[in-house]
C-alpha positions in Angstrom: 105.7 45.7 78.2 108.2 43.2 78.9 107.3 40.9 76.2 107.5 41.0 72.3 107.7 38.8 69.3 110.0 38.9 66.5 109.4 38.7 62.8 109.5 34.8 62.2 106.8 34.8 65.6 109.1 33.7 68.3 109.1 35.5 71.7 111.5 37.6 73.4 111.4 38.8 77.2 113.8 41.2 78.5 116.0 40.7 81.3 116.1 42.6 83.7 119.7 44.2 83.4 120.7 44.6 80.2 124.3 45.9 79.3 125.4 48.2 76.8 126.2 45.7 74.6 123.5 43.4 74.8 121.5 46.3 74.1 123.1 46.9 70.9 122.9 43.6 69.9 119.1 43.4 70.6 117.9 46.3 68.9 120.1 45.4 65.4 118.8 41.8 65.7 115.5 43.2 64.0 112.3 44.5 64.5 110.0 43.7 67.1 106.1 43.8 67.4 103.4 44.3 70.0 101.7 40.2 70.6 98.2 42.4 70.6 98.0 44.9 67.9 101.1 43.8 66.1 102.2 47.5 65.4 106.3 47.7 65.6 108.2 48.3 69.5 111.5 49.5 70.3 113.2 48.5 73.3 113.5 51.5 75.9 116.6 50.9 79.0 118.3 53.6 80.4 119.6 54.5 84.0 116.4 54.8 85.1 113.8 53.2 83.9 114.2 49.2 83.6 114.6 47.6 80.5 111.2 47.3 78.4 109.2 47.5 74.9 107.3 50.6 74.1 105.0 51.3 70.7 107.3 53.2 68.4 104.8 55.4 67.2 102.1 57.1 69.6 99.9 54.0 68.6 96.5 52.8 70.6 96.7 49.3 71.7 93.2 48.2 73.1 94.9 45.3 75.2 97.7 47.8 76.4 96.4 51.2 77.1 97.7 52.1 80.6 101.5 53.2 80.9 103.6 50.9 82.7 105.5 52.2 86.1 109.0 51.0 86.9 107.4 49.6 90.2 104.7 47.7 88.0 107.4 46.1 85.4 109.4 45.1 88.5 106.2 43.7 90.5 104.9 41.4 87.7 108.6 40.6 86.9 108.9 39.1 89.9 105.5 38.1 90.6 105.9 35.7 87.5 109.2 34.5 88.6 107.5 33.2 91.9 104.8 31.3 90.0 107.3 29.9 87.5 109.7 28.7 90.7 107.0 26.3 92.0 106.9 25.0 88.3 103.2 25.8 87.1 102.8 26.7 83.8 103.0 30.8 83.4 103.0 33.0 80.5 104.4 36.5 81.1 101.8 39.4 79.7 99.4 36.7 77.7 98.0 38.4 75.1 94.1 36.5 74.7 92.3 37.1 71.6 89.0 35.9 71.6 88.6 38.9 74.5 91.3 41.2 73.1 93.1 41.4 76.7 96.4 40.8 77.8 97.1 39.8 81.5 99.8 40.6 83.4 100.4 36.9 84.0 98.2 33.6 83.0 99.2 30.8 85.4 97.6 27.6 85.3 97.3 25.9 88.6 95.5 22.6 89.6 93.5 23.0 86.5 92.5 26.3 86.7 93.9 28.7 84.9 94.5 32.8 87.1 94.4 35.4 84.9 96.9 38.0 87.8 96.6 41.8 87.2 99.2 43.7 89.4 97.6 47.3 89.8 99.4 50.4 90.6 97.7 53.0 89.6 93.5 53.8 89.4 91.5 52.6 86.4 88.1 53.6 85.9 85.7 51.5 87.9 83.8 50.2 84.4 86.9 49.5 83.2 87.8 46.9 86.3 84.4 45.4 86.1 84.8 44.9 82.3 87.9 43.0 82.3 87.1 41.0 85.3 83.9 40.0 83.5 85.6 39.2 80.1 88.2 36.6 82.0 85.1 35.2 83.2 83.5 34.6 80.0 87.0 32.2 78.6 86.4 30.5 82.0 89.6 32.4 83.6 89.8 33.7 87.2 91.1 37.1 87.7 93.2 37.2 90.1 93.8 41.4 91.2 96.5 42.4 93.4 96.7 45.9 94.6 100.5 48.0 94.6 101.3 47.8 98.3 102.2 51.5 98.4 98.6 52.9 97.8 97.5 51.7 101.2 97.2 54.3 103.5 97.7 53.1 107.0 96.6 55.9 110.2 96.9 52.7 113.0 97.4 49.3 113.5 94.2 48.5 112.5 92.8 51.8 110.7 92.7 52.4 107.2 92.0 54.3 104.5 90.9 53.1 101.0 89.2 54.5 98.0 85.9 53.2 96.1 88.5 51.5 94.2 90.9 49.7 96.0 87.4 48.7 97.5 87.1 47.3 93.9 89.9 44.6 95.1 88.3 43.2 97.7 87.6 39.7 97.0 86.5 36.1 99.0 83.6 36.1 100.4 80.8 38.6 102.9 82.3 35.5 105.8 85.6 36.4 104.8 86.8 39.2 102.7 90.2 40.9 101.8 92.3 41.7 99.1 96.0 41.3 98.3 98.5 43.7 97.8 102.3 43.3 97.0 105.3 45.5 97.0 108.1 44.4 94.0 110.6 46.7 96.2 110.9 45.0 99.2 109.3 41.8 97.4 106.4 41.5 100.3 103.2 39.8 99.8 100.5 40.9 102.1 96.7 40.6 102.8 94.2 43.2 104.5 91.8 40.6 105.8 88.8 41.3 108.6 87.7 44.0 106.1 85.6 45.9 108.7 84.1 49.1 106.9 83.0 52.4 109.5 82.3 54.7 106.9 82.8 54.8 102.5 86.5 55.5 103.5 87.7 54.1 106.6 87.9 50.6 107.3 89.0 48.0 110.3 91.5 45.4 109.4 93.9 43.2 109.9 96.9 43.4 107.8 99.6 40.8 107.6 103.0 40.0 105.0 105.2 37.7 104.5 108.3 37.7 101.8 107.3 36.2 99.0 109.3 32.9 98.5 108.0 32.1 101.7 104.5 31.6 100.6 103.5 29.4 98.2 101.2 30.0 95.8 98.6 27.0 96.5 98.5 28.7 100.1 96.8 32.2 98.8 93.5 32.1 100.5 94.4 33.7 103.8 93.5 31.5 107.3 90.2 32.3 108.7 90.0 35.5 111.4 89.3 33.4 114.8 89.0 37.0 117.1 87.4 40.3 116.4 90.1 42.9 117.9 88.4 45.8 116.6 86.0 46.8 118.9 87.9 49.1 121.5 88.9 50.9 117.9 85.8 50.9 116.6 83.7 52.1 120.1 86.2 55.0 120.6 85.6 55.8 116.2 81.8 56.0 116.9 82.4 58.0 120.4 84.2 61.1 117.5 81.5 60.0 115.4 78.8 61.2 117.7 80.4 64.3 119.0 81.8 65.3 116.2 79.7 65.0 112.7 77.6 67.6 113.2 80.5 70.0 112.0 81.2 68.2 109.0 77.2 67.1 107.9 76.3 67.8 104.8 73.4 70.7 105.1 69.9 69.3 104.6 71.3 65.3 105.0 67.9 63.7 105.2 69.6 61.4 108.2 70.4 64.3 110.5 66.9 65.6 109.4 64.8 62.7 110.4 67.3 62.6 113.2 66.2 66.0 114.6 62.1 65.1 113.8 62.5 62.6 116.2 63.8 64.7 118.6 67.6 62.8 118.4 71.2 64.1 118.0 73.9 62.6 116.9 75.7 63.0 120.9 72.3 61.3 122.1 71.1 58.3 119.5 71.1 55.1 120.8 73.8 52.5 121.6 72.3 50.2 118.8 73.3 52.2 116.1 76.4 51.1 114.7 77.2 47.9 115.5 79.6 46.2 113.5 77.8 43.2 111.5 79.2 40.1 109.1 78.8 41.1 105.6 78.4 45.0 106.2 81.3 45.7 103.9 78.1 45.4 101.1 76.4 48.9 102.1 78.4 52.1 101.2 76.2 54.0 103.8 77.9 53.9 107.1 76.0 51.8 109.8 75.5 54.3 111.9 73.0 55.5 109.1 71.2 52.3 107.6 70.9 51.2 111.2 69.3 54.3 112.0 66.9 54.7 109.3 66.1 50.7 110.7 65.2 52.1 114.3 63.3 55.5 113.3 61.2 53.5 110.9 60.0 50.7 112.6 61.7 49.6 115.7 61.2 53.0 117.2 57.7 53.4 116.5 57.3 50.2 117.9 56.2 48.9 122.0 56.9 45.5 123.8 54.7 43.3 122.3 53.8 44.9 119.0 54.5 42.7 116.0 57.5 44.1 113.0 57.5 42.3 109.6 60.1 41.8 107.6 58.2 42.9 104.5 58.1 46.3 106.3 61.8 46.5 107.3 62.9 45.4 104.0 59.5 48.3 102.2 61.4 50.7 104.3 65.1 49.2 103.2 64.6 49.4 99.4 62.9 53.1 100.1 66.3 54.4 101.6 68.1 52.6 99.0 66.0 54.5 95.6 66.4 57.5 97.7 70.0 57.4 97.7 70.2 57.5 101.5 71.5 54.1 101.6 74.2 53.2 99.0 75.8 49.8 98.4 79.2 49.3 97.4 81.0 48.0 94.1 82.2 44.5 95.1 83.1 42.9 91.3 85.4 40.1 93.1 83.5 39.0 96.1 81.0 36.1 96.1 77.8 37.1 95.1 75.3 37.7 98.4 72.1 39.5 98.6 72.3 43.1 99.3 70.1 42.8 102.5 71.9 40.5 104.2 73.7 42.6 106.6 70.4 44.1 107.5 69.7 40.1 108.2 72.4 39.8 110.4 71.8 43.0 112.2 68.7 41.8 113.2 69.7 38.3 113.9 72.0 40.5 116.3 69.2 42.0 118.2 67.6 38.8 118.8 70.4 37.2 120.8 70.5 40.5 122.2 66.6 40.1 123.4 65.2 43.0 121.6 63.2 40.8 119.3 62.3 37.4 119.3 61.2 35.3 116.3 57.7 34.4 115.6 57.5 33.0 112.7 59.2 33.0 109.4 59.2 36.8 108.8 57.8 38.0 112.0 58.8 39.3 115.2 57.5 40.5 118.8 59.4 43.4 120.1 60.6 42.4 123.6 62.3 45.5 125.4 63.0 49.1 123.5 66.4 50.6 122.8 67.0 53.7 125.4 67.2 57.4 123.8 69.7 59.4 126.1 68.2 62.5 126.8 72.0 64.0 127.1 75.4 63.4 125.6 76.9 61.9 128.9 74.1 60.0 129.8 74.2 58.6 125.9 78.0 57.9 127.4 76.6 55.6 130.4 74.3 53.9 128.1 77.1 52.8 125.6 79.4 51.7 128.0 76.4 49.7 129.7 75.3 48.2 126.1 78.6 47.4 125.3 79.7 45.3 128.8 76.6 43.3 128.9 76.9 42.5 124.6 80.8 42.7 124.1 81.0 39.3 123.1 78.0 38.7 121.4 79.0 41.4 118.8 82.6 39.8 118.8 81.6 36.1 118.1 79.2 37.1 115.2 82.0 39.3 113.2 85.0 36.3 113.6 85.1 36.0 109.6 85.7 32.6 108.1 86.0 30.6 104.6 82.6 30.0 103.3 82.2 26.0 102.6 
């Protein structure tokens, strides 16, 4: 902690040098205590670590349970500083009592009031959702910002990030993405165009800018107006299909149903896994809840024949109580019906011409999807699928702010 109060209940906040002397002087000035559980601190500074207040004893503060990095003083150190230079009102580590929390910063600005967590290291996933739901309930928006140097980066627009990182993501299913900030080289930067492939591996853009630079009134990031990700993403579903077979779990009820059908991965068809607004919501990779779409209606369907919602969405919710399809934890993101990726999937196929609209609910089936009958034939097909729909698929993943 880089807060404390004294004795007679004023507060003190440490600098973030402090000399020998001024050391001295601090620590025989008189005792100081935790704002939150009011048990005595002592100041810890040495070489290495930067100056801050510790419990003396090995006490249990429920508002400050998690040990603080030097790279996590430093970043809300400095993140603070940058809301105080554009004078709002900011209070370093408010302690909040009627929810027995203390933020990294409260900053109140245009009438709002931010509660800002800078995380560094992993929490448990109950424990994220908990705190983000007790700001709530004081009428405080969290605000979480993720330590830049967990994000693992394997291209320009590939990444890596864990179920909890995914925890960060916030905006909206039109336009997600989370912020992350490094206090070491004092970068603020935003993964936006959150475009997931599988649990793991995602399709983004990421962009940073030094921190006095941006404003703090000018945190939403600008909308995404193109959809560069689909050369990336074609040539990751390409591995995909010759390659998962290796690494399949034995007895997957996918690559089962896969093989009833008479289907393997090298020969499904081009309509499985295409990237969709909103598909950040399922866990499941789309090459898998798109699937399950085509071998349990579409594909048991000819030109003509009539599909119902209410039996996509019978078939959906089965998959879903199965465990075969799995949504993800998204605490920060405006709320949105879990089916509404499967929506615009099929909203998808319609401009495509594989369905046309009936009614409310209903559809005709106008032309089937092809089933290669080899891997380089299933090659031919793609490459055909993808030149006559490129920008089809583009235009309805451009993200944007939703009004």
């Amino acid at each position: 902690m880089l807060t404390a109060k004294k004795k007679d209940g004023t507060w003190i906040t440490l600098p973030e040098k402090l000399s020998t002397t001024l050391l001295m002087r601090l620590r025989e000035s008189g005792k100081y205590y935790c704002p939150c559980c009011k048990a005595e601190m002592s100041i810890k500074a040495g070489s290495v670590r930067i100056p801050h207040f510790a419990h003396k004893n090995n006490h249990s503060c429920r508002a400050s349970s998690e040990p603080e990095s030097a790279y996590h003083l430093a970043g809300k150190r400095k993140l603070f500083h940058w809301f105080s230079s554009h004078d709002y009102h900011v209070e370093l580590e408010a302690y909040l009592p009627e929810i027995e929390k203390r933020a990294d910063i409260l900053a109140t600005i245009g009438g709002n009031r931010y509660a800002i967590e800078f995380q560094c290291s992993a929490i448990p996933e109950n424990e994220f959702i908990e705190r983000t739901k007790a700001y709530r309930s004081i009428g405080i928006k969290p605000l979480w910002i993720l330590a830049a140097k967990r994000l693992k980066r394997k291209t320009k627009h590939e990444f890596h990030i864990s179920d909890f990182e995914w925890l960060f993501a916030t905006g909206s299913c039109q336009h997600p993405f989370l912020w992350m900030f490094c206090p070491e080289s004092n970068q603020l930067s935003v993964l936006k165009n959150l475009t997931p492939f599988s649990p793991r591996t995602i399709f983004a853009e990421l962009t940073t800018a030094p921190l006095e630079l941006l404003p703090p009134h000018k945190l939403l990031p600008q909308e995404c107006s193109s959809f560069p990700f689909l050369p990336a993403w074609r040539h990751k579903r390409k591995n995909w299909c010759l390659h998962v077979v290796k690494t399949a779990r034995r007895g997957d009820p996918f690559f089962k149903r896969l093989y009833l059908e008479r289907m393997a991965a090298a020969t499904i068809p081009a309509e499985f896994g295409i990237p969709v607004k909103g598909m950040l919501l399922i866990k499941t990779p789309a090459m898998e809840w798109q699937g399950w779409f085509y071998m349990d209606v579409f594909g048991k369907k000819k030109p003509g024949e009539m599909i119902y919602m209410t039996d996509v969405l019978r078939h959906f919710w089965k998959h879903v109580k199965n465990g075969e399809i799995k949504f993800r934890m998204l605490p920060m993101l405006h709320e949105k019906s879990a089916e509404y990726p499967l929506m615009q999937y099929l909203q998808l196929l319609e401009k495509m011409g594989y369905i046309a609209k009936v009614t409310e609910g209903a559809f005709t089936v106008e032309k089937r999807m092809s089933v290669p009958s080899n891997g380089e034939e299933g090659q031919k097909l793609e490459r055909k699928f993808y030149h006559e729909h490129k920008l089809l698929i583009e235009q309805g993943n451009i993200q944007y702010n939703q009004g």
